[in-house]
C-alpha positions in Angstrom: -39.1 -32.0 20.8 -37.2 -29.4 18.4 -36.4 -26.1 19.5 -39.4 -23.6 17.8 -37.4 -20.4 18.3 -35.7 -18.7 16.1 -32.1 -18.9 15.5 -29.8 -15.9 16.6 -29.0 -14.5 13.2 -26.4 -12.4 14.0 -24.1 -15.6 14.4 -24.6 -16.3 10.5 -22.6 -13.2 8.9 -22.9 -14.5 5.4 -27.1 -14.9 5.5 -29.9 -13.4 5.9 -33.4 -14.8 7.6 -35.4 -14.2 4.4 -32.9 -16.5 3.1 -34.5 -19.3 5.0 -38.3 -18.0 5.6 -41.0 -20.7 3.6 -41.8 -19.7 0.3 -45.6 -19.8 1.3 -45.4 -16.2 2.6 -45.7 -16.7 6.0 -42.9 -15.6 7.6 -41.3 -18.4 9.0 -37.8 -19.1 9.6 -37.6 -21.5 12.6 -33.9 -23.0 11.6 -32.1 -25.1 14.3 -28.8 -23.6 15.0 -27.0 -26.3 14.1 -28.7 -26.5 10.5 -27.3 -22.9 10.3 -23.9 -23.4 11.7 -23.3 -26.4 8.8 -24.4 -24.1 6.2 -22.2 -21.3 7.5 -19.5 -23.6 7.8 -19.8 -24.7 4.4 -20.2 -21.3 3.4 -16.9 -20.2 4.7 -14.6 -23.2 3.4 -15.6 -22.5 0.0 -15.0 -18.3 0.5 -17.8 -17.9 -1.7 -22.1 -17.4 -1.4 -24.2 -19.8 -1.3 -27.8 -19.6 -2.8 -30.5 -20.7 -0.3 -33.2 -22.0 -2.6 -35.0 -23.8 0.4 -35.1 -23.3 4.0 -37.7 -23.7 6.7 -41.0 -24.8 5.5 -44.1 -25.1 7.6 -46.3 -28.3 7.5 -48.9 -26.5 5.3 -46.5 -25.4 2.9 -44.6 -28.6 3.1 -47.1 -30.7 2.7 -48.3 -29.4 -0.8 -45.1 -29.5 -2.2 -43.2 -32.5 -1.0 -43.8 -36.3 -0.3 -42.5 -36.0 3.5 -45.8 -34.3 4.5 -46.5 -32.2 7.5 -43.3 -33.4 9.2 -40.4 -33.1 6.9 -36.8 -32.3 7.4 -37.4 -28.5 6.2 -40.3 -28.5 9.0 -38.2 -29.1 11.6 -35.1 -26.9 10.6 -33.0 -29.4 10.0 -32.4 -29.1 6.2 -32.1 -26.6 3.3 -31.2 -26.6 -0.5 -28.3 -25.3 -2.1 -28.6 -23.9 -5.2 -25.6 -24.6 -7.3 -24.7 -26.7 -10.2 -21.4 -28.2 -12.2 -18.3 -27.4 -10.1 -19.8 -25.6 -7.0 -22.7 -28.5 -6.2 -19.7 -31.1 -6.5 -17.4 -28.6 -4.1 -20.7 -28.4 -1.6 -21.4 -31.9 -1.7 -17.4 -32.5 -0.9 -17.8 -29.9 2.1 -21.1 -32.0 2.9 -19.3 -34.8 3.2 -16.4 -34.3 4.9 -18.8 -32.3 7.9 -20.6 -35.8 7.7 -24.1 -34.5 6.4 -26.1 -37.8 7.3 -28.6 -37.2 4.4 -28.1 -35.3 0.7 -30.1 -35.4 -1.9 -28.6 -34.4 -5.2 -30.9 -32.6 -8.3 -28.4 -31.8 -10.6 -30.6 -32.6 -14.1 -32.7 -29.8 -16.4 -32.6 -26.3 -16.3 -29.4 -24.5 -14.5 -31.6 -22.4 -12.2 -33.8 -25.8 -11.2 -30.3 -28.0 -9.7 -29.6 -27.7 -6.0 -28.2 -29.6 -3.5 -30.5 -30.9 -0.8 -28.4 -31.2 2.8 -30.3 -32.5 6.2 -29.2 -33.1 9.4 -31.9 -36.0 10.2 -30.5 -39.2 11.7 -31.9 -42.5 10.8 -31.0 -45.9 10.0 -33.0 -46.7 7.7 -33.4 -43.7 5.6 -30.6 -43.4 2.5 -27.8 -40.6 3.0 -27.3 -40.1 -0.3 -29.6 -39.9 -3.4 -30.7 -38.0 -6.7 -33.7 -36.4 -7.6 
């Protein structure tokens, strides 16, 4: 069962919780820690910010906007999206790789401010590590 409290932010200098709260304006921000410490990690190899477009998601929320449902990667704290484009989304998804992310999703087509990087920390066999949106 995945741990439902909240992270202790104060061991991610370089983010904020609002960063990760669901955009459905409920407040919730249940990341796991190590979601967090792979973001921070990231965040601190490349010396720069990253943009949190997506964080936690509750089931509701999740479920309206994506084809994993009630019980997606973002509902359990175990994923967020990056967003970046060009240079930065390829230096992210080289710092994704080399931590061995097991699952990222790439959107790097239309608008700038639409491309992200998609990084979860799911483990499965038969789910695909790598793909494009």
């Amino acid at each position: 069962m995945p741990d439902r409290r909240e992270p202790d932010w104060d061991n991610y200098p370089n983010f904020e919780r609002w960063e990760f709260e669901c955009s459905c304006g409920c407040g919730q921000a249940l990341m796991r820690a190590e979601t967090l410490d792979m973001v921070q990690n990231i965040r601190s190899l490349l010396g720069e910010p990253l943009h949190i477009t997506s964080g936690y998601r509750c089931p509701s929320y999740n479920s309206s906007i994506s084809s994993t449902g009630r019980n997606g990667p973002h509902t359990l704290g175990l994923a967020v999206d990056i967003g970046c484009y060009g240079d930065k989304a390829h230096r992210v998804l080289v710092e994704a790789l080399e931590q061995e992310v097991p699952r990222i999703g790439v959107k790097q087509k239309g608008p700038h401010n639409k491309r992200f990087v998609h990084l979860d920390l799911i483990k499965s066999s038969v789910s695909p590590w790598l793909w494009s949106y």
